[in-house]
C-alpha positions as CSV (number, residue, x, y, z in Angstrom):
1,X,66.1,236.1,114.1
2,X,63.8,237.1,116.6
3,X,65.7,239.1,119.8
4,X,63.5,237.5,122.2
5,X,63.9,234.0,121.2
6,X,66.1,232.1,122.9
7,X,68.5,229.3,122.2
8,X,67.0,226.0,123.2
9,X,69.2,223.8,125.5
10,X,71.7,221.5,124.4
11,X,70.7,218.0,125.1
12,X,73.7,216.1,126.7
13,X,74.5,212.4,124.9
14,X,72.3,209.6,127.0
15,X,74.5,207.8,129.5
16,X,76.5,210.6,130.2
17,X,76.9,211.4,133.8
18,X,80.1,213.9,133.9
19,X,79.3,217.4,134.8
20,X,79.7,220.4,132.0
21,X,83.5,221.2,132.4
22,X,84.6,218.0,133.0
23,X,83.0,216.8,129.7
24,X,84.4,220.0,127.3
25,X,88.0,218.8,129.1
26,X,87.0,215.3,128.0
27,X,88.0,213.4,131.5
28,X,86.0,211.1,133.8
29,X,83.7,213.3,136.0
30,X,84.2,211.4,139.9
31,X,82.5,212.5,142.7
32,X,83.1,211.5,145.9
33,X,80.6,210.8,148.7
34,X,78.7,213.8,150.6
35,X,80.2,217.1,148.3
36,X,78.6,218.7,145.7
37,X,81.3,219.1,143.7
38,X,83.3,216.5,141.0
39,X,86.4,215.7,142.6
40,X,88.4,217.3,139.4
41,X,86.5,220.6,140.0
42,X,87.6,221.0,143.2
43,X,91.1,220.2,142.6
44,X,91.0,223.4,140.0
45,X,88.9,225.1,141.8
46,X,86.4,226.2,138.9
47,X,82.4,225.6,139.8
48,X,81.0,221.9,138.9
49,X,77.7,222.9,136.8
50,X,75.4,219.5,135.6
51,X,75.2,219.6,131.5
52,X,71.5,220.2,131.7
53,X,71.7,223.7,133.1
54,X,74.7,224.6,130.6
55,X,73.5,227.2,128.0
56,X,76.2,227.2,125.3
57,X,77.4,230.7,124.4
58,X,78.8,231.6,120.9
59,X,82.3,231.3,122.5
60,X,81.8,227.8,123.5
61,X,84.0,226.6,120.4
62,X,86.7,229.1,121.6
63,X,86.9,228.0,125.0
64,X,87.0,224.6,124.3
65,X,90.2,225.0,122.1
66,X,91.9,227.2,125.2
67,X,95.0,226.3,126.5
68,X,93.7,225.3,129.3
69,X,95.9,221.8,129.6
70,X,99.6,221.9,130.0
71,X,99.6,218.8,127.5
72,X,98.0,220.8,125.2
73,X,99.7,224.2,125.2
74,X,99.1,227.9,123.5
75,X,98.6,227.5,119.9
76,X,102.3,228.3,118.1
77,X,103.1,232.0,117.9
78,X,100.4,232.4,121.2
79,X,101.5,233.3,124.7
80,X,98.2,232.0,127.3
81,X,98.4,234.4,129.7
82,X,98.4,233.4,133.4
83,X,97.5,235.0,136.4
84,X,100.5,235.0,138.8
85,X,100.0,232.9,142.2
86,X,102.5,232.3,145.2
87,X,103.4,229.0,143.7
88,X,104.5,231.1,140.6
89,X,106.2,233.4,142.3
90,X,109.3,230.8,143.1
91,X,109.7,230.0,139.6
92,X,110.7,226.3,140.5
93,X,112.4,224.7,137.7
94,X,110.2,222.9,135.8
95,X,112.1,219.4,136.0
96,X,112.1,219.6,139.4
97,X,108.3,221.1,140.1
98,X,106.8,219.2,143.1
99,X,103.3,217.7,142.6
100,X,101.3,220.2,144.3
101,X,102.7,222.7,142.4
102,X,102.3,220.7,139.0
103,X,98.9,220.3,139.7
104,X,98.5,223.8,140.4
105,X,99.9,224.6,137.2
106,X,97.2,222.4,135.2
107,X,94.2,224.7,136.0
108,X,93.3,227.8,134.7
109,X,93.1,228.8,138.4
110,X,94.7,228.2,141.8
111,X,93.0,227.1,145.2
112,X,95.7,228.5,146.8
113,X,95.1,232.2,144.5
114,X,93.1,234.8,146.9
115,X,90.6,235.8,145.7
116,X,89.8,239.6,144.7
117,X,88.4,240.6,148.1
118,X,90.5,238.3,150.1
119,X,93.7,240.3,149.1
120,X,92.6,244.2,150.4
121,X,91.2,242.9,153.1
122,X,93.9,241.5,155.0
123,X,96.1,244.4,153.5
124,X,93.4,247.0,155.3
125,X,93.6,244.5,158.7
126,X,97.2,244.9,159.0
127,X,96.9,248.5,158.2
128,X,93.9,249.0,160.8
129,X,96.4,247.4,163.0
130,X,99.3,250.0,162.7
131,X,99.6,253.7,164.0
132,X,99.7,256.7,161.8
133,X,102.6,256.1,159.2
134,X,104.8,258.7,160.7
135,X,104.3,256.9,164.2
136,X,105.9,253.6,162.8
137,X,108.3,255.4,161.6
138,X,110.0,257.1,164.2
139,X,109.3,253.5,166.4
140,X,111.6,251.6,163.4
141,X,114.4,254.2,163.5
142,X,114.6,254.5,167.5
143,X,114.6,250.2,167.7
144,X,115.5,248.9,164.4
145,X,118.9,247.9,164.7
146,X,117.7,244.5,164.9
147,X,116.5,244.2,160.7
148,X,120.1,243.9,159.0
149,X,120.6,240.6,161.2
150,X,117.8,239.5,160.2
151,X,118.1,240.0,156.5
152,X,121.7,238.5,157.3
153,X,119.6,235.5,158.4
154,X,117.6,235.3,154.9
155,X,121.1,235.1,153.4
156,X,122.6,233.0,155.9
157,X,124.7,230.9,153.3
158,X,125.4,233.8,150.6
159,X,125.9,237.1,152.3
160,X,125.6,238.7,148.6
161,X,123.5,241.7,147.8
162,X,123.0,244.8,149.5
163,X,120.9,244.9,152.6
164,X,117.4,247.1,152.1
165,X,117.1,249.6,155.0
166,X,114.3,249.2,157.5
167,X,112.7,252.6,156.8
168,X,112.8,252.5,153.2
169,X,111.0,248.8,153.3
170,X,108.8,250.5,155.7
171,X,108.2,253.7,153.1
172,X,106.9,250.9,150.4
173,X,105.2,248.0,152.5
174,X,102.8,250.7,154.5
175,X,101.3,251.3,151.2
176,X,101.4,247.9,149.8
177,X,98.9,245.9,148.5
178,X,101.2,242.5,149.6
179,X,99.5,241.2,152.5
180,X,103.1,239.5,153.4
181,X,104.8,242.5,153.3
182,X,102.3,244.2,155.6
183,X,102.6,241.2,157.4
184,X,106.6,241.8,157.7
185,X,105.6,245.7,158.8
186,X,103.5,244.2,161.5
187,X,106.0,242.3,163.3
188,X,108.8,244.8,162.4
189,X,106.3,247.1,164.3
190,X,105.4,244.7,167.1
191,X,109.6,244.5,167.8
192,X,110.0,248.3,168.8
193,X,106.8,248.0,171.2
194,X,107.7,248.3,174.3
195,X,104.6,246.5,176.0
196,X,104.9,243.2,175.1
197,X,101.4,242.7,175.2
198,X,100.4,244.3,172.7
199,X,103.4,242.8,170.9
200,X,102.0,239.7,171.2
201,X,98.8,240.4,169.9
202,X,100.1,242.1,166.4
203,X,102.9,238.9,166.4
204,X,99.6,236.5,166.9
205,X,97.3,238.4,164.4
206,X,100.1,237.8,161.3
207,X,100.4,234.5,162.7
208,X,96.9,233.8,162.0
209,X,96.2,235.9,159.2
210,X,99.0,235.6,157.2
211,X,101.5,232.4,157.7
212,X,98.3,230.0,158.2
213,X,97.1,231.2,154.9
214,X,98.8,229.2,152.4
215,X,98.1,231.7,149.3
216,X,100.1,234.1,151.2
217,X,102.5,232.1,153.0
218,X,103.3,230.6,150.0
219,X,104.9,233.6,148.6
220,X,108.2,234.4,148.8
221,X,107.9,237.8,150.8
222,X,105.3,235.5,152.7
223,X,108.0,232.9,153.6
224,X,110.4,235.6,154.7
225,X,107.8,236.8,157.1
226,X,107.4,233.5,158.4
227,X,111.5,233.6,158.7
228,X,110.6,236.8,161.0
229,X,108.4,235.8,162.8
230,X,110.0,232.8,163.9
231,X,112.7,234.6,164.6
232,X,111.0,237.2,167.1
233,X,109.7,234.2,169.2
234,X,113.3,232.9,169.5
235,X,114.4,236.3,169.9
236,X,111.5,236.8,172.8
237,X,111.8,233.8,174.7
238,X,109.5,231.2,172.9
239,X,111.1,228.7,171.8
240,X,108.0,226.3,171.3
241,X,105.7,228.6,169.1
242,X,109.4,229.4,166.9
243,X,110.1,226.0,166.8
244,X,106.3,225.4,165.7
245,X,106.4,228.0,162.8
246,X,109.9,226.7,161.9
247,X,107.7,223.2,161.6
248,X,105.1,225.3,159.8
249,X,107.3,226.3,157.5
250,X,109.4,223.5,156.8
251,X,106.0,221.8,155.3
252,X,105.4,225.0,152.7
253,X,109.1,225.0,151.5
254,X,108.9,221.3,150.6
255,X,105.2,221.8,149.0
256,X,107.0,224.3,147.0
257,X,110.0,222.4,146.3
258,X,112.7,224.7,148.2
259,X,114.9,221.5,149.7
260,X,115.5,220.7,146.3
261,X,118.8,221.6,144.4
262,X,118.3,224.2,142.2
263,X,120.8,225.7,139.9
264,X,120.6,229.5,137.6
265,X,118.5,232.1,140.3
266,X,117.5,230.3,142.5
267,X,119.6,232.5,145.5
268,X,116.8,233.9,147.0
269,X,115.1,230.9,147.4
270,X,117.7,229.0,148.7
271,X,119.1,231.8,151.0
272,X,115.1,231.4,152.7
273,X,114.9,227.6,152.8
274,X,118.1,227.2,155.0
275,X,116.6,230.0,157.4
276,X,114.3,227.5,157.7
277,X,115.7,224.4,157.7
278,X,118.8,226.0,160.1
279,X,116.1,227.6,162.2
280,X,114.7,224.2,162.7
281,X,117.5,222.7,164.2
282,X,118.6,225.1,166.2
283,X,114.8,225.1,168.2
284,X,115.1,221.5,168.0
285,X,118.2,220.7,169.2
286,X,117.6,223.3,172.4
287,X,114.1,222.0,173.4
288,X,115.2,218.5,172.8
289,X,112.4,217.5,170.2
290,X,113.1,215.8,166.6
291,X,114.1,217.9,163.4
292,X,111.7,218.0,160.8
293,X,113.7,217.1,157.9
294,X,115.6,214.2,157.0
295,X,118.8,215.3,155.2
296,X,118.6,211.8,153.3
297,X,116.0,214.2,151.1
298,X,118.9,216.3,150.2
299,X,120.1,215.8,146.9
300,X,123.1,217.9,147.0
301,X,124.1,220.6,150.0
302,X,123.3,223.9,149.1
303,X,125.2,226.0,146.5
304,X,124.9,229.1,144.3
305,X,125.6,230.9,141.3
306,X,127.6,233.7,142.8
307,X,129.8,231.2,144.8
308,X,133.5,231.1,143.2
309,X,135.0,228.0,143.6
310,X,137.6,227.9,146.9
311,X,136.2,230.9,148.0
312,X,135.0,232.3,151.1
313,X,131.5,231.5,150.0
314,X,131.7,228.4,149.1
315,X,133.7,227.2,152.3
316,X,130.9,229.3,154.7
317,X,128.1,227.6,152.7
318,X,129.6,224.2,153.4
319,X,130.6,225.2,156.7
320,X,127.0,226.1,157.8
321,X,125.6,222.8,156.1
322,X,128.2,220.1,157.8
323,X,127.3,222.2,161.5
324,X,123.7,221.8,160.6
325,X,124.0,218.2,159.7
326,X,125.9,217.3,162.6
327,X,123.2,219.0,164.8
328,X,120.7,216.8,163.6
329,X,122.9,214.2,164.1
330,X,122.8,214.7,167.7
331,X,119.3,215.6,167.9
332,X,118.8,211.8,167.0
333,X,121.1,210.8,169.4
334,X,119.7,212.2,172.2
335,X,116.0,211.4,171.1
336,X,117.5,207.4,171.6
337,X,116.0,205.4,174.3
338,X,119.0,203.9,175.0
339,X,122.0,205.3,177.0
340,X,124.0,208.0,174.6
341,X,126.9,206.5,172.6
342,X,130.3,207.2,173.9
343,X,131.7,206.0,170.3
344,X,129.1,208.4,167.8
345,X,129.4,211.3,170.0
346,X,133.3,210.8,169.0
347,X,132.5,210.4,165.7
348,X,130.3,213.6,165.7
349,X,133.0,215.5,167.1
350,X,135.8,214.4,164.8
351,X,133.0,216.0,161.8
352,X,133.2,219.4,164.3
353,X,136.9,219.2,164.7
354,X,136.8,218.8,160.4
355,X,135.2,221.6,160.1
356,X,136.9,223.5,162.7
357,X,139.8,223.2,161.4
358,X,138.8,224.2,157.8
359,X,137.9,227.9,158.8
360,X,140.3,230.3,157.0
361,X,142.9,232.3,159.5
362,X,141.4,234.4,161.8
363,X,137.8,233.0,161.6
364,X,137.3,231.8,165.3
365,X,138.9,235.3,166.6
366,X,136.7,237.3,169.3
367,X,136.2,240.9,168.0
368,X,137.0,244.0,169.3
369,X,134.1,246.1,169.8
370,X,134.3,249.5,169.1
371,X,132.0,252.2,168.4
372,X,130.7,252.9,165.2
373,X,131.9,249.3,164.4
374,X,129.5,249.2,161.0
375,X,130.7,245.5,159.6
376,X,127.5,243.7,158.9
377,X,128.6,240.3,159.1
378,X,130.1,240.8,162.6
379,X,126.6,239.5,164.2
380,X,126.0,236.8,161.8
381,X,129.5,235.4,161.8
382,X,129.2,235.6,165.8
383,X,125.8,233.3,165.6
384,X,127.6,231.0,163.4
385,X,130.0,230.6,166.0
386,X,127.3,230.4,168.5
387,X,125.7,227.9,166.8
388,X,128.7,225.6,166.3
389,X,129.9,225.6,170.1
390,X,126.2,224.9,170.8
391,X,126.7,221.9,168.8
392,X,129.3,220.9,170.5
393,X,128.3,221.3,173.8
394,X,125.7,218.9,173.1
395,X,127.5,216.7,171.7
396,X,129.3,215.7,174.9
397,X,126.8,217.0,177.2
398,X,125.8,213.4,178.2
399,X,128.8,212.5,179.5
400,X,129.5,215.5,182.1
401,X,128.5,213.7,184.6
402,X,131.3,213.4,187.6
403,X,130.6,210.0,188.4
404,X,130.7,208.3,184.8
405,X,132.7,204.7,185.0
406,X,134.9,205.2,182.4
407,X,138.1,207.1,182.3
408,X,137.9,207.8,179.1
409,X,134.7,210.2,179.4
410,X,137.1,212.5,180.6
411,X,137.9,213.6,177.4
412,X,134.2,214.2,176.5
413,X,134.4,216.1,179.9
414,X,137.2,218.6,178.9
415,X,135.5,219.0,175.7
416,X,132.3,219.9,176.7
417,X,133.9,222.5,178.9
418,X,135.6,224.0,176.2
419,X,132.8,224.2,174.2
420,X,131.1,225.9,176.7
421,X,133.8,228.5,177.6
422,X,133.8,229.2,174.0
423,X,130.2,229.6,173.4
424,X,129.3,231.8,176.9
425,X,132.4,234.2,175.3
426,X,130.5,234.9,172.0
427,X,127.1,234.9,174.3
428,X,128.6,237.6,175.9
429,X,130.2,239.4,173.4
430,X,126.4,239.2,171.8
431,X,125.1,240.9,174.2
432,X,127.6,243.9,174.6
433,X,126.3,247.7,173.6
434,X,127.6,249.4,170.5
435,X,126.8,252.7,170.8
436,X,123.8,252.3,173.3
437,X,122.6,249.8,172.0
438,X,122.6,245.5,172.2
439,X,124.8,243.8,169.4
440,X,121.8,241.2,169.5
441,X,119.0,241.2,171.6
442,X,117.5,237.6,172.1
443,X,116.3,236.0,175.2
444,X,116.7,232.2,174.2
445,X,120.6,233.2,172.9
446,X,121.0,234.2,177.0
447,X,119.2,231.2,178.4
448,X,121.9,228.9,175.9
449,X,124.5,231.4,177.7
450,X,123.3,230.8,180.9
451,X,123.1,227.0,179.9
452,X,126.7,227.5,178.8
453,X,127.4,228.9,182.2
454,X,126.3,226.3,184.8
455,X,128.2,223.7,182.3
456,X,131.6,225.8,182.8
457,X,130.8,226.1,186.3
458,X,130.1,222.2,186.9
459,X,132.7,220.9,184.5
460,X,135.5,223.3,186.1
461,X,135.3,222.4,189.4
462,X,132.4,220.1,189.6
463,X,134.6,216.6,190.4
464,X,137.2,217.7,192.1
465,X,138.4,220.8,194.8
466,X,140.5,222.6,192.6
467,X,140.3,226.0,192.0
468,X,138.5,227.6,189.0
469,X,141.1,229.9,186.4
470,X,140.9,233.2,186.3
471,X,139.4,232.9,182.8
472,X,136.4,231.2,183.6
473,X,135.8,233.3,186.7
474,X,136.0,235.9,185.2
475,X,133.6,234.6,182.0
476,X,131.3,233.7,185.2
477,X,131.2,237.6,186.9
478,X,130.3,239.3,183.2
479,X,127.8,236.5,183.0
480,X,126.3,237.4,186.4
481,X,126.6,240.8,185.7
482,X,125.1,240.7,182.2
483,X,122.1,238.6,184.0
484,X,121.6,241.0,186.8
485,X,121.2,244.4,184.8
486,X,118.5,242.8,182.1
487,X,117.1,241.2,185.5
488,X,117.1,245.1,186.6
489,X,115.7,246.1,183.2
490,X,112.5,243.9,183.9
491,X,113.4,240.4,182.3
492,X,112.1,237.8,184.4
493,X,114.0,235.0,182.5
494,X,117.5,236.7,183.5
495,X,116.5,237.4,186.8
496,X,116.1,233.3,187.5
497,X,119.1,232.7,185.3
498,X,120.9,235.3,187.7
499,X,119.4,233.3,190.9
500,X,120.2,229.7,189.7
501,X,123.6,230.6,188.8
502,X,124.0,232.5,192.1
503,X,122.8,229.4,194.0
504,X,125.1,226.7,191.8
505,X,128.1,229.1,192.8
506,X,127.1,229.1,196.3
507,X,124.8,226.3,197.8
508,X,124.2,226.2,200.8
509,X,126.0,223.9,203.2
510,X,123.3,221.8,205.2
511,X,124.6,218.3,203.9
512,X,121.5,217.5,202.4
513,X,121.0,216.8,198.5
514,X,119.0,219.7,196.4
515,X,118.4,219.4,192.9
516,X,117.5,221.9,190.4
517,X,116.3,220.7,187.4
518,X,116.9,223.4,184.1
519,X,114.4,223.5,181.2
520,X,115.3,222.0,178.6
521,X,118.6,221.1,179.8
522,X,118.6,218.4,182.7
523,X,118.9,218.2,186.5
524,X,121.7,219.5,188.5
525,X,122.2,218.2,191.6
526,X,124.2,219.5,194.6
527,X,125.3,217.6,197.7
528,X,128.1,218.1,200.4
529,X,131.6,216.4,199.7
530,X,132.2,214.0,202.8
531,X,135.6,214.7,204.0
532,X,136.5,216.8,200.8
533,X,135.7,213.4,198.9
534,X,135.2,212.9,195.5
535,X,131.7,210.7,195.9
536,X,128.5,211.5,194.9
537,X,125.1,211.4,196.2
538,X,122.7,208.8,194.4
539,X,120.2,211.5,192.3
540,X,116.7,211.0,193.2
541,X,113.3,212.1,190.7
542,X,112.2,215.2,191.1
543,X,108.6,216.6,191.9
544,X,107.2,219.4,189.6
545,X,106.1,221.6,192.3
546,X,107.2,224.6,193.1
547,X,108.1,227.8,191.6
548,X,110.9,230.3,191.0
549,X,111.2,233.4,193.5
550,X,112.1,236.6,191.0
551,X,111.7,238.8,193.1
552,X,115.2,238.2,195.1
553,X,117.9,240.6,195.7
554,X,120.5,240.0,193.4
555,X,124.4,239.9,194.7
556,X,127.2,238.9,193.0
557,X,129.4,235.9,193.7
558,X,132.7,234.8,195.0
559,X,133.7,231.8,192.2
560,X,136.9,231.2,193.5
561,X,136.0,231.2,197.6
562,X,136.5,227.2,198.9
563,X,133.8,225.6,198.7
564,X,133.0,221.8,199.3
565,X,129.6,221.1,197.0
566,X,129.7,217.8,194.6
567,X,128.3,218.6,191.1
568,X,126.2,216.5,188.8
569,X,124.5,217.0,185.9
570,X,121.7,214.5,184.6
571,X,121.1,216.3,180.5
572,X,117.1,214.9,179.8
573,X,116.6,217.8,177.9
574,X,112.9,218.6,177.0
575,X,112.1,214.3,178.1
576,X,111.5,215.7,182.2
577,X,108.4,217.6,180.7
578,X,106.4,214.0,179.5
579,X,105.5,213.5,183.2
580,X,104.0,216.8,182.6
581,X,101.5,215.3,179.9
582,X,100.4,212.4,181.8
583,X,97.4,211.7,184.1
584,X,98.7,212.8,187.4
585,X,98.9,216.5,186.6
586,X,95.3,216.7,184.7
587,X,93.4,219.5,185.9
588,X,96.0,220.1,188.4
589,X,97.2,223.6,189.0
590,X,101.0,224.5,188.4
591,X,102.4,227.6,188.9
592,X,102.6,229.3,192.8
593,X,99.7,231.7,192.7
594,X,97.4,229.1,191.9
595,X,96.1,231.0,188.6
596,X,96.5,228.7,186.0
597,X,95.0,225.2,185.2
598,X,97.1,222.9,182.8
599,X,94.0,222.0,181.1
600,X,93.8,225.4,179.6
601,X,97.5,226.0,179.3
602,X,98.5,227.0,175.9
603,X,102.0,225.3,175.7
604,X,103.4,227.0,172.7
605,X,102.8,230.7,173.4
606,X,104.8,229.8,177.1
607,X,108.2,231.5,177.2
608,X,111.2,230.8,179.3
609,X,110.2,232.6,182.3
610,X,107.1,230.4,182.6
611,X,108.4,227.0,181.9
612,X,110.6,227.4,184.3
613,X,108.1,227.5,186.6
614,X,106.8,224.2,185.6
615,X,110.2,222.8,185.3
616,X,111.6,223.7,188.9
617,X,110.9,221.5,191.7
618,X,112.7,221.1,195.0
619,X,114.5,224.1,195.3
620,X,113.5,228.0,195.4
621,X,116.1,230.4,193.8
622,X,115.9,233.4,195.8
């Protein structure tokens, strides 16, 4: 045969409109209004070619008897190899394989797979991001102590396996070709920086690059950097942006099937959705904003492998689940309309007071710090704790207020300030120094203590002129002192919670009523006791106007001087921001210097420090 002649064209069968690889699949070619492609093309990614510009190759045959179709399978004795994909990676069982992921599976290749440039170049960004290797290096060792809670928190239900060290996860990810572990190097990296600028800018490029990208995200060293990152804007004092990756990754994990009960090795996975999914509530439940998953979806609470039955495990597994029910639980409650049940907030607690009482012997004891105190489970078991009085305290947080009708709310009084005493002691034990350095260092975990605070101040002596124990004055001068030396360190967000706390401790007596309204917590108002009385002032609405003054001298406080201040607490949690969102504040300026328009406020990236300043109103903390 002739070299030059080529091999006329095969003509397709008349009346047949599907497009060349739909038609050697043998399935109905659709296409859908204004794209090029067949929708079944684009589902598996592969290029939609008409039949009259297909020249048939001698391997045409072949092809068309590849195991391309799950129904159809490898011939018998015949492995088809597959290239591996994030979806892959989590080895979901295949009973319980969601649909994305099914459908994934069908196609010779993913949409979600990067491609073969994709892949080194975001590995080469991240790199191009980070000093010389010996430079991140010495940063991790001088302000790493931080990573074993972390990978604590990716095995918040288990606590099995041994904990990699930070440098030798460094030593492999700098040289990775894992665009999520680079991604976890970046934000380990951004941590030990001390401007937070430029902290913010590595924190926001991984962000962007690497947990909006769904072929890396969906990994599993990609959803553990989302579990990082997340973290390090609680840890930092966003709440919003962690409670929006939390979202963000609440919506991979169920693509990929992580909510689902899983039995044989599945640990890893399940150790990373209830990050997650606990990491959810807890943002949640502090800003005041719904949950993102129903635990109706559940269909059993987590368990795994290495769990023996009636062992600590198991109960700490179940433990953490019932707390994290219960939060969202109350979450729901307080999202209501109508007035807060007195009865459900029983009910909830009665769960609490279950699983309270289930801990083994010497679980809710306070620890003695000591240096070179090397027990890795001190911090988590601590924000388990932390966790379950914050719970609590929200539980019965609605009914603090001093002039509630019923006698009975009393009880929901004396246990909201319980809860609170017990959760500012683990607050501060959180934040004492073993050997030079923070047990944890997280700014939202102060603001909860400081939240804790003004609820152990108000609920102490807030109704009546008795004098405050020893106890909590004394919980109140470490949490003022605690305050004032971050405050000194630079943190604005202590230095207000230092000021407000100052000012609830100490109004000022010029009989007139002052209000200071808390983000995400509520308004506390302040008023002079007539005659020693026990009455209190009618509360009036606040106007967001002002700003907080941090540049006060800070003092400490006499808690136990006489005083004669009423208390009140009105809880509205993140509700006293919707006035914020409405037509009376558009284009309106709202902080003091008069520098930024709300127009062009980006509401997720604000931390503590500055929605306080759109949360304060009537009073200046100086």
């Amino acid at each position: 045969m002739d070299a030059g002649f080529e091999r006329p064209q095969k003509r397709m069968r008349k009346g047949t409109k599907s497009c060349a690889e739909c038609r050697r699949r043998k399935i109905r070619c659709n296409y859908l209004p204004g794209f090029e492609d067949c929708s079944q093309c684009s589902v598996r990614g592969s290029k939609c070619t008409s039949q009259g510009l297909v020249v048939p190759d001698d391997d045409d045959e072949e092809e068309q008897a590849s195991p391309v179709l799950v129904s159809t399978g490898p011939a018998v004795g015949e492995s088809a190899p597959r290239k591996s994909t994030g979806i892959d990676d989590l080895d979901i069982t295949t009973g319980l394989r969601p649909p994305l992921a099914s459908m994934l599976d069908r196609g010779k290749t993913s949409s979600l797979e990067p491609n073969a440039a994709q892949k080194p170049s975001l590995c080469e960004t991240f790199r191009s991001n980070l000093p010389v290797y010996d430079t991140v290096i010495t940063a991790l060792a001088k302000n790493g102590a931080w990573w074993e809670s972390f990978r604590q928190k990716t095995r918040a239900v288990t606590q099995a396996g041994l904990i990699e060290p930070l440098l030798t996860f460094a030593a492999q990810a700098y040289t990775s070709s894992s665009p999520a572990k680079l991604g976890i190097l970046v934000v380990a990296y951004g941590r030990c920086l001390v401007p937070e600028a430029e902290a913010h800018r590595l924190f926001r490029l991984v962000d962007d690059l690497a947990i909006s990208d769904m072929a890396v995200a969906s990994s599993l060293d990609g959803m553990e950097c989302l579990v990082l990152l997340a973290k390090t804007y609680t840890d930092i004092g966003q709440p919003r942006r962690a409670w929006l990756t939390w979202r963000k990754g609440l919506a991979i994990a169920q693509l990929l099937g992580l909510h689902r009960s899983v039995s044989g090795p599945a640990d890893r996975r399940q150790r990373i959705w209830m990050a997650i999914y606990h990491g959810d509530r807890f943002t949640s439940l502090l800003l005041g904003l719904p949950h993102g998953f129903s635990d109706s979806h559940l269909i059993d609470p987590p368990s795994t492998s290495e769990t023996i039955p009636g062992s600590f495990e198991q109960w700490i597994t179940k433990f953490i689940h019932d707390c994290a029910v219960v939060a969202g639980r109350v979450i729901e409650s307080i999202l209501l309309p109508a007035k807060p049940s007195f009865a459900t907030a029983m009910q909830l607690d009665e769960k609490l007071e279950a699983a309270f009482n289930s801990a083994p012997p010497g679980w809710w004891d306070l620890p003695e710090l000591a240096p070179g105190n090397t027990d890795n489970f001190l911090v988590e078991k601590l924000l388990i704790h932390f966790f379950f009085f914050h719970v609590r305290l929200y539980i019965h947080l609605p009914f603090l207020k001093s002039d509630t009708p019923s006698p009975s709310y009393s009880v929901s009084r004396a246990a909201c300030t319980e809860a609170a005493r017990s959760l500012l002691q683990r607050a501060i034990v959180l934040r004492a120094r073993v050997n030079g350095i923070y047990l944890f260092d997280c700014k939202t975990s102060d603001f909860v203590g400081f939240t804790a605070a003004v609820v152990l101040l108000i609920g102490a002596r807030g109704s009546g002129g008795q004098s405050m124990s020893l106890q909590d004055e004394q919980l109140l001068r470490q949490a003022e002192s605690i305050f004032q030396e971050l405050a000194n360190g630079g943190c604005r967000i202590a230095s207000q919670c230092h000021n407000a706390l100052s000012l609830l401790s100490h109004p000022p007596q010029d009989k007139r009523l002052q209000e200071i309204v808390i983000p995400y917590f509520g308004i506390v108002s302040l008023a002079e006791r007539p005659n020693m009385a026990r009455q209190q002032q009618p509360s009036q609405t606040p106007k967001f106007a002002s700003t907080v003054s941090s540049g006060a001298t800070l003092t400490s406080t006499d808690y136990n001087e006489p005083y004669n201040t009423e208390y009140s607490v009105d809880y509205s949690g993140y509700q006293g921001q919707n006035d914020l969102l409405g037509g009376d504040w558009a284009g309106e300026e709202l902080t003091g210097d008069h520098s930024m328009d709300f127009q062009v406020v980006d509401l997720a990236s604000l931390d503590i420090d500055q929605d306080w300043a759109l949360f304060l109103t009537t009073v200046d903390v100086e």
